[in-house]
N, C-alpha and C positions, 0 to 999 in steps of 0.2 A: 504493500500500500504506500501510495506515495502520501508525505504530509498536506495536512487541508490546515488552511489558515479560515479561524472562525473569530469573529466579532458579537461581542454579547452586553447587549445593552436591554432598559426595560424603566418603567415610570417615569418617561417625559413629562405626560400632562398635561399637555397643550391646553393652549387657552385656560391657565389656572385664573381665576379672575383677582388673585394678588391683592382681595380688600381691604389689608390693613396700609394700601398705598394710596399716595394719590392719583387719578385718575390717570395723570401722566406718567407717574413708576409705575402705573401695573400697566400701561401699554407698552411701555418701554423694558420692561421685563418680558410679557409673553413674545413682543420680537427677537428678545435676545434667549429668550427656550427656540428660537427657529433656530437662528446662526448655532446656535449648540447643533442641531441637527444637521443643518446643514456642513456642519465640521465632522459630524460623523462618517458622511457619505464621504469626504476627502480624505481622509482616516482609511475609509475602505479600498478607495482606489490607488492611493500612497502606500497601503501594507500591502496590497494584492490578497485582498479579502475572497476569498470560497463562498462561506457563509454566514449573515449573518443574523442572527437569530432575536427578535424583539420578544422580552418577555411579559408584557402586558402592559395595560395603564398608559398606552401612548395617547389616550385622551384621559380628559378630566373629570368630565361630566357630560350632561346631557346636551350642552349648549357648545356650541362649535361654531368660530366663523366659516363661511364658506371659503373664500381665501386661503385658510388654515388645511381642510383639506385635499386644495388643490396645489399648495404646499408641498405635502407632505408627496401628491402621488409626484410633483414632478421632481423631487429629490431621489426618488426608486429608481424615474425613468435616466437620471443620469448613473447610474451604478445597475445600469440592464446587464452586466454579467455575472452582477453578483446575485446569489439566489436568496431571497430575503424571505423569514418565516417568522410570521406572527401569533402570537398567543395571549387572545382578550384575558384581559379581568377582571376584578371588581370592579374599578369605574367604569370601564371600556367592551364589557360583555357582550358579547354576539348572539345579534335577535335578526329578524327581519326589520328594526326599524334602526338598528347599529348605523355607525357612519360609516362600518366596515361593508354593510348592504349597499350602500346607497353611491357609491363610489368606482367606477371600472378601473382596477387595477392594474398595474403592467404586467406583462406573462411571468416576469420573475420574482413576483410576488405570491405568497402564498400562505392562507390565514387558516389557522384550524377553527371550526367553529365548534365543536362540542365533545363527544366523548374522544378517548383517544384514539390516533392513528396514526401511520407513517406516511413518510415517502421516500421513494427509493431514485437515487442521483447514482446513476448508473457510471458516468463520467467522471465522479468523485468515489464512485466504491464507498458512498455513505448514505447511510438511513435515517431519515429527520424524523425524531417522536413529537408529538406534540396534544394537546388539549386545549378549550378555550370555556372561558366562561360563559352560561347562558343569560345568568339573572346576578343581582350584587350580592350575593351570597351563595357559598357553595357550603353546606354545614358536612359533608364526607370526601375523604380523598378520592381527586382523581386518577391516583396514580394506580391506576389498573388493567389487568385485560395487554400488557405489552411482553413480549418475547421477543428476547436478544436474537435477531436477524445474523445469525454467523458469516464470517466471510466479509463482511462489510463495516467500515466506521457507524457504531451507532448513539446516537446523540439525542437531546431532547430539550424542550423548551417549553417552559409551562411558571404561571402566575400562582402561589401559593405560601402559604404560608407552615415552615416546619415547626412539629407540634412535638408530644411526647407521647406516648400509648395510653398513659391517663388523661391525657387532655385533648380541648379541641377546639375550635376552633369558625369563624363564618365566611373563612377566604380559603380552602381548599387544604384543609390539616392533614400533611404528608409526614408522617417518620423520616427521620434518618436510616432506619432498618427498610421501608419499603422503599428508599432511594438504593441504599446499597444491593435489594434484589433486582431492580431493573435489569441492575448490570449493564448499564450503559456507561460508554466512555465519559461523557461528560452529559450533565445534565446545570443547562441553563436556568436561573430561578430569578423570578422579581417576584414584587410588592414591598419588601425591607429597601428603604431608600439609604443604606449606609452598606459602602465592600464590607463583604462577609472577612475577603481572603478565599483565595480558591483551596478547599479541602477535600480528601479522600477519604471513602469509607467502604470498605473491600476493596472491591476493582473499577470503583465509579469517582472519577471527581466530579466536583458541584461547586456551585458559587452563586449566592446573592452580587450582582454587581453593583448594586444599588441604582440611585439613579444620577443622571447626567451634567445637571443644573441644580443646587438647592435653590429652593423656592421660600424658605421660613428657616425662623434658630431652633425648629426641630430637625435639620437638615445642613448640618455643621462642616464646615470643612470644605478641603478639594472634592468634588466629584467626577466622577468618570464613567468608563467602559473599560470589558476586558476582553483583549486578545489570549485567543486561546491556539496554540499550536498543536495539533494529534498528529500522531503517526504511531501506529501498531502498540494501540493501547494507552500511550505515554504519552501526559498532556505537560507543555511549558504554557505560561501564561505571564501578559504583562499587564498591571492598570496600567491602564494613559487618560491623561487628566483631561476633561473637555469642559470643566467650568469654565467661564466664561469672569464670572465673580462669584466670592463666597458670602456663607455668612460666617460669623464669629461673634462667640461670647467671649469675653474678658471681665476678668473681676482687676480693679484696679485699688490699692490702698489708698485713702488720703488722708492717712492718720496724720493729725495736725493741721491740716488746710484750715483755712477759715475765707471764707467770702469765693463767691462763683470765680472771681479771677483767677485764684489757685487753685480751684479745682479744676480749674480749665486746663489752664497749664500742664498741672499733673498729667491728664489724661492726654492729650498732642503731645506728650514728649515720654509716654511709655509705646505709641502705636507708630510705627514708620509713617512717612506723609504718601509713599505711595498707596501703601494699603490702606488707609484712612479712604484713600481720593477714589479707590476702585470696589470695595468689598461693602457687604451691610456688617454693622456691629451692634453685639450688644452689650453697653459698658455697664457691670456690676457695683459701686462703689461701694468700698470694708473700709475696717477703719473706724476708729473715736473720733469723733467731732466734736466739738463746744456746742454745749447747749444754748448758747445764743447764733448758735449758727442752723437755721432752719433750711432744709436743700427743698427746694422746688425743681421735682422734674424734668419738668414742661421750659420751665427758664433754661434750665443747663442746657437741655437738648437747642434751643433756640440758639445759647449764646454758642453752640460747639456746629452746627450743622455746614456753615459755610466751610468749615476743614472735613469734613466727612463725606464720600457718597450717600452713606444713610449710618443714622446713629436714633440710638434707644438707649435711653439710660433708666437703670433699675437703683436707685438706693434703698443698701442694706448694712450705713454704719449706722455704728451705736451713737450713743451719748455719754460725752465724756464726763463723768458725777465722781464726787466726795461722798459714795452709798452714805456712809458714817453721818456725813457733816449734814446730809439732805435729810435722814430721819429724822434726826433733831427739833425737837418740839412738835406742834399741832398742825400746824399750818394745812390747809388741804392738797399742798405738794408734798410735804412730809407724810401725810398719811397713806397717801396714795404713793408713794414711794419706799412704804414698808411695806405693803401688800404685796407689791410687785418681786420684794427682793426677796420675800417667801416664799412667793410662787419658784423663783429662780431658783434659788435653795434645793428646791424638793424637783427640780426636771429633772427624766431619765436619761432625755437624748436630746443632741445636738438641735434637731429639727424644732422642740420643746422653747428648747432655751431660745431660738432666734425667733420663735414666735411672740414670746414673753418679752423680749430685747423691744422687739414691733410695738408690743403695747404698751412698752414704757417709754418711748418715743414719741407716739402718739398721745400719748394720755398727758404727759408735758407739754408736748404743743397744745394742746387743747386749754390745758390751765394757763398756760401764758398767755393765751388770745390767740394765738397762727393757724391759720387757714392749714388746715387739715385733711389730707387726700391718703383718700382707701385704694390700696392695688392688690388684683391678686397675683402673685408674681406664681 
């Protein structure tokens, strides 16, 4: 067998409608989820891509520009020798009203719509497994009903999520045990938008490659795709990064700052200025502060956004206190400031304690007069 170069990507998303932006960032975000795509297909034709295998979720929802996909098909029609193979999922499930129906695809395209089945690339001496979702929930595996085709490279591509024998799951709950019986050389997987790492278990590797673009700071980091190289069993594999921009959290200290201009500072001179100018971030602030130093959100993010592409800031310092010298006498700070250090006293966990931290912060703003903002972080 000669080696087959395969390309394995999966939760694009198109058209995410990006509503915590403004109208302007989320249109300027879902064109730059294209250019990611359209860097895919350069990707394919630069490595001399065989196959490449879409593991679901290349839409969002029910809502799709038209534009978006006709996008999408003439990105296929430029990589017409690459054999491309799709497998719906939750968002993207294959019905008669799918955007996968309503679409004439190019010949090198080809979409599995429901229970499992192969096909066979006689030219490549490899066997494409695959499944597709019908409805946004699959509550049993579908990883069934398949037998290793001998003689031939056999591979597969399928949207799901891996479970454990006790548990389950509403996106297609597969074992690691019925991966490893497939007994296929490599089995492509989406829905986890973070790299797995490609792993073996028997004689099968598999990989989450996550997905391509993060879209939110539940979606951290470089993202990519992975090349997979086979030959006689034996997979090498690279990620290769195709974000475009990331996001990032950052927790930054400003213990001792006082007034937004040195918090400002702080935080432009722990982040490089090119990443600032290209990535989303989310800045954490730790750290004691003076209690005559009340941080407003909403201000900081204002006075830092012109040095950012996009910035969110979460404050989570404390207040810097004399406990001892604060309970002293009646006063209704005092009182409320031995309640609070009782409660602190007797927490079990970390989580406890920075809840408590919360409402001893709040409950001081409140007694001094400061405009007081509830988040749930």
């Amino acid at each position: 067998m000669r080696r087959i170069k395969i390309l394995h990507t999966a939760d694009i998303h198109f058209d995410t409608p990006f509503s915590g932006m403004t109208p302007k960032g989320a249109l300027k975000s879902k064109e730059e989820l294209k250019q990611v795509f359209d860097k895919i297909m350069k990707i394919s034709l630069e490595r001399e891509i065989d196959i490449l295998l879409i593991a679901g979720d290349v839409f969002d929802n029910l809502s799709v520009n038209k534009t978006t996909l006709y996008f999408i098909k003439s990105c296929f029609e430029k990589i017409s020798q690459v054999r491309v193979f799709i497998s719906p999922g939750n968002h993207d499930p294959f019905n008669e009203k799918s955007f996968y129906s309503i679409v004439d695809w190019p010949s090198n395209v080809y979409i599995f719509k429901g229970e499992m089945e192969n096909v066979i690339l006689e030219d490549l001496n490899t066997v494409v497994w695959g499944v597709g979702f019908n409805t946004p929930h699959v509550n049993k595996s579908l990883l069934k009903e398949i037998r290793r085709i001998d003689g031939y490279n056999n591979i597969m591509v399928m949207h799901g999520e891996i479970t454990t024998s006790k548990e389950t799951n509403e996106y297609n709950p597969v074992t690691e045990n019925e991966i490893a019986k497939s007994n296929m050389d490599y089995v492509a997987l989406g829905h986890r938008h973070k790299f797995s790492g490609v792993k073996k278990i028997d004689n099968t590797y598999y990989s989450y490659c996550g997905c391509p673009q993060g879209r939110g700071f539940d979606e951290l980091d470089d993202k990519g795709i992975v090349l997979i190289e086979l030959k006689e069993r034996f997979v090498e594999s690279e990620f290769i990064k195709t974000s475009i921009r990331n996001y990032y959290e950052k927790e930054i200290s400003i213990e001792g700052c006082f007034g937004y201009n040195e918090v400002k500072d702080k935080v432009i001179n722990e982040i490089l200025g090119f990443d600032r100018k290209n990535n989303f971030y989310k800045i954490i602030l730790k750290g004691q502060v003076s209690e005559e130093f009340s941080i407003n959100e909403e201000v900081l993010e204002e006075l830092l956004k012109t040095e950012f592409y996009f910035v969110k800031v979460i404050d989570k310092s404390e207040i810097r206190l004399d406990i001892n010298e604060l309970m002293k006498g009646y006063s209704l700070k005092s009182i409320f400031a031995k309640k609070i250090y009782e409660k602190l006293q007797s927490a079990q966990t970390e989580e406890e304690k920075e809840i408590i931290n919360s409402a001893l912060k709040i409950g001081l703003q409140s007694i001094s007069g400061d405009e007081v903002k509830m988040y749930d972080y």
